[in-house]
C-alpha positions as CSV (number, residue, x, y, z in Angstrom):
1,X,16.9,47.5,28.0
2,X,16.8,47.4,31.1
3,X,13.4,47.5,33.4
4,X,12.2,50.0,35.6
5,X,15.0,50.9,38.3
6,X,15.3,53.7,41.4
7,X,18.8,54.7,41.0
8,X,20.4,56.2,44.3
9,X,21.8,59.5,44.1
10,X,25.5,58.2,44.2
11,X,24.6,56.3,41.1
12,X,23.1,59.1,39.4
13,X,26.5,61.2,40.7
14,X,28.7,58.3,39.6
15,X,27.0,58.1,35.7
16,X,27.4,61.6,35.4
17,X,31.0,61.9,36.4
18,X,31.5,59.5,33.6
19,X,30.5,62.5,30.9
20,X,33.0,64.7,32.4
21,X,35.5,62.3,31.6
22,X,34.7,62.5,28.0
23,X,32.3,59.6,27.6
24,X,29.3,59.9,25.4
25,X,25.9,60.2,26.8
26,X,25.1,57.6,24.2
27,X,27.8,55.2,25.1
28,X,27.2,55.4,29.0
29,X,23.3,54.5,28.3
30,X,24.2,51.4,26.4
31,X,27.5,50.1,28.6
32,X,24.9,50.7,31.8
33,X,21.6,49.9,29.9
34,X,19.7,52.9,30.8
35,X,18.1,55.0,28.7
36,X,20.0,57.6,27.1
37,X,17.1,60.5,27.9
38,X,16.8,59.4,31.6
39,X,20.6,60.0,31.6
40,X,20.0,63.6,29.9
41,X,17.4,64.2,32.0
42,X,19.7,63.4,35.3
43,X,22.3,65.9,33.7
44,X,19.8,68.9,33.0
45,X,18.2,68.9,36.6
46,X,22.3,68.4,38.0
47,X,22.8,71.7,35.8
48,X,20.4,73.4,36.6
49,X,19.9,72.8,40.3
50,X,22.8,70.8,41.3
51,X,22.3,67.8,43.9
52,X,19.1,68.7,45.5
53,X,17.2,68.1,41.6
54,X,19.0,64.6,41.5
55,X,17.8,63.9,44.8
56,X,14.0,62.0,45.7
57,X,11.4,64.2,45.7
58,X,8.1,63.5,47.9
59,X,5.1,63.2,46.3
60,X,3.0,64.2,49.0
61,X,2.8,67.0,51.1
62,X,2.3,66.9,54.9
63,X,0.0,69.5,56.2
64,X,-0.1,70.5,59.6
65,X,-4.2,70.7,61.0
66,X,-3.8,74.4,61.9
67,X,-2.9,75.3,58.1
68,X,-5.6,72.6,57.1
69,X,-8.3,74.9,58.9
């Protein structure tokens, strides 16, 4: 397998569109060699919440000082 790897959001856009065109999930993770549940995973969030869950989320929130007091 592959290692660790950001994939952009036109990747993740371009993988899926290879489902809908009756691909296996399992087939796409080993042509590509990515994990088949990170490609499940992609799918579920695009499902459920279209392109803004496929996109990079921040990990840190910025606080302004006025909420901070």
């Amino acid at each position: 397998m592959r290692s660790y790897r950001k994939y952009s959001l036109s990747e993740k856009l371009n993988i899926l569109g290879m489902i809908d065109k009756n691909n296996s999930v399992g087939s796409i993770a080993r042509d590509l060699e990515i994990n088949r549940n990170v490609i499940c995973q992609w799918k579920s969030l695009y499902d459920a919440e279209g392109i803004k869950g496929l996109e990079k989320k921040s990990k840190n929130n910025k606080y302004s000082n006025e909420f901070k007091l």
